[in-house]
Structure formats: structure tokens, C-alpha cells
C-alpha positions as MATLAB code, in Angstrom:
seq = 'XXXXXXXXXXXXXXXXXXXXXXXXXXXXXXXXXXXXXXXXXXXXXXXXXXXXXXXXXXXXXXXXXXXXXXXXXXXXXXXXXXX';
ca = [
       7.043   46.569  -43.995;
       8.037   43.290  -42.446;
       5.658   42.001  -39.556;
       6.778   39.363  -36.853;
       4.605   36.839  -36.132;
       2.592   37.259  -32.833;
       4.223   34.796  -29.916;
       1.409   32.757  -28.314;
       2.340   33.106  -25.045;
      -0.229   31.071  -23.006;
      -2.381   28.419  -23.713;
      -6.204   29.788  -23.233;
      -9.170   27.689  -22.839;
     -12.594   28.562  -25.097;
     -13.979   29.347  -21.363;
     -11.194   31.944  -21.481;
     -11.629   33.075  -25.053;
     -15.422   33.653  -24.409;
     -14.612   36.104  -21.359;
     -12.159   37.526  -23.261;
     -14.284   38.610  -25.995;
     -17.140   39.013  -23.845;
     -15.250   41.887  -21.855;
     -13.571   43.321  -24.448;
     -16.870   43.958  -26.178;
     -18.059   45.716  -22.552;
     -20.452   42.834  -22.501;
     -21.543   41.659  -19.104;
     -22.807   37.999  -18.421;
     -25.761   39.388  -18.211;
     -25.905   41.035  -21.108;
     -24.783   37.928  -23.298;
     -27.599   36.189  -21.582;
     -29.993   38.477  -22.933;
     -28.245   38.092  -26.245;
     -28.213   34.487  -26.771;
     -31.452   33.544  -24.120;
     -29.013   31.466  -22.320;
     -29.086   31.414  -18.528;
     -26.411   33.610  -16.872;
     -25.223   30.422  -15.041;
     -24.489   28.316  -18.398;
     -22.338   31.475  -19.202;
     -20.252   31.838  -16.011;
     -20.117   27.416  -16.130;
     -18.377   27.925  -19.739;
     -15.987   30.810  -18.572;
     -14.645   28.654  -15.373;
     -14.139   25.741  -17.596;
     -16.935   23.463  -15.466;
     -18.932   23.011  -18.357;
     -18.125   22.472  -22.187;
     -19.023   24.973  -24.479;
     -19.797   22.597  -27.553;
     -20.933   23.108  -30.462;
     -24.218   24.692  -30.706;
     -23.558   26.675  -27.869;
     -20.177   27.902  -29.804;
     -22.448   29.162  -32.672;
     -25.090   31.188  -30.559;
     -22.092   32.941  -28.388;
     -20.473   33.867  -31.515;
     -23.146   34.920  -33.567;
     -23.734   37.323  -30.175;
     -20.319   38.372  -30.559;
     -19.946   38.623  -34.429;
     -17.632   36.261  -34.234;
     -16.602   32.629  -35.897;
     -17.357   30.003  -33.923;
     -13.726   28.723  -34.500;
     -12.540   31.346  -32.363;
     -14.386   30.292  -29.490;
     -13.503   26.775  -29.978;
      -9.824   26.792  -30.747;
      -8.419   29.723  -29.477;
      -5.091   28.257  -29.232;
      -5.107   27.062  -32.951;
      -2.134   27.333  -35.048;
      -2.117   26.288  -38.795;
       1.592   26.185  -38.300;
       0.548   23.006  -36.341;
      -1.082   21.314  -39.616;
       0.481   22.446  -42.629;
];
């Protein structure tokens, strides 16, 4: 079987990503707050893109998630791009 190569067809932000995840995984804010013992506010700042997730924050969220921390970082990443 021959696969095609997914199409990124928007550019999403790791505030994006993280809701992404976050709902698919039927997790509430409040419920990753509980998770990670990080206020619901930091959560919601990160998802509307007012404050930066870095990189500490990337691994907590993810670990919550079971997730890389990559993922939440660089959701747009494409090795395509490097190699």
C-alpha cells in the first residue's frame, strides 16, 4: 500500500496544539490544572497565545498528556524543512 503524505493545511500555534490535545483527550482546563498543579489561568494564557508556553512548562503539559514535548512546541514542524 502506498500512503500520501498528510497536507499541512494551517499553520497552528503550540497554544493551539495544547487545546487540541487537551480536548481530544476529553480533558478540561480544569482538569489539566489538576494534572500538572498549574493554575487554570496559565492554561487558558497558553491556549490564546498571550503567554509563551516555554520550556518547562512544555514538559509538565506533555508529560500530562503522554506526549513529547516537541509536539507541543513545534506543531508545525516539518523535517522536510531541514533535511
Amino acid at each position: 500500500m502506498n500512503f500520501e503524505k498528510a497536507k499541512v493545511h494551517e499553520i497552528v500555534t503550540p497554544g493551539e496544539a495544547l487545546r487540541m490535545i487537551r480536548e481530544l483527550q476529553g480533558l478540561s482546563q480544569n482538569d489539566l490544572s489538576q494534572l500538572t498543579h498549574m493554575n487554570q489561568s496559565n492554561i487558558s494564557a497558553i491556549e490564546n497565545g498571550s503567554r509563551q508556553m516555554g520550556r518547562e512548562r512544555a514538559i509538565i503539559l506533555a508529560r500530562a498528556l503522554h506526549v513529547h514535548p516537541a509536539v507541543l512546541l513545534f506543531p508545525d514542524f516539518d523535517m522536510a524543512d531541514v533535511a
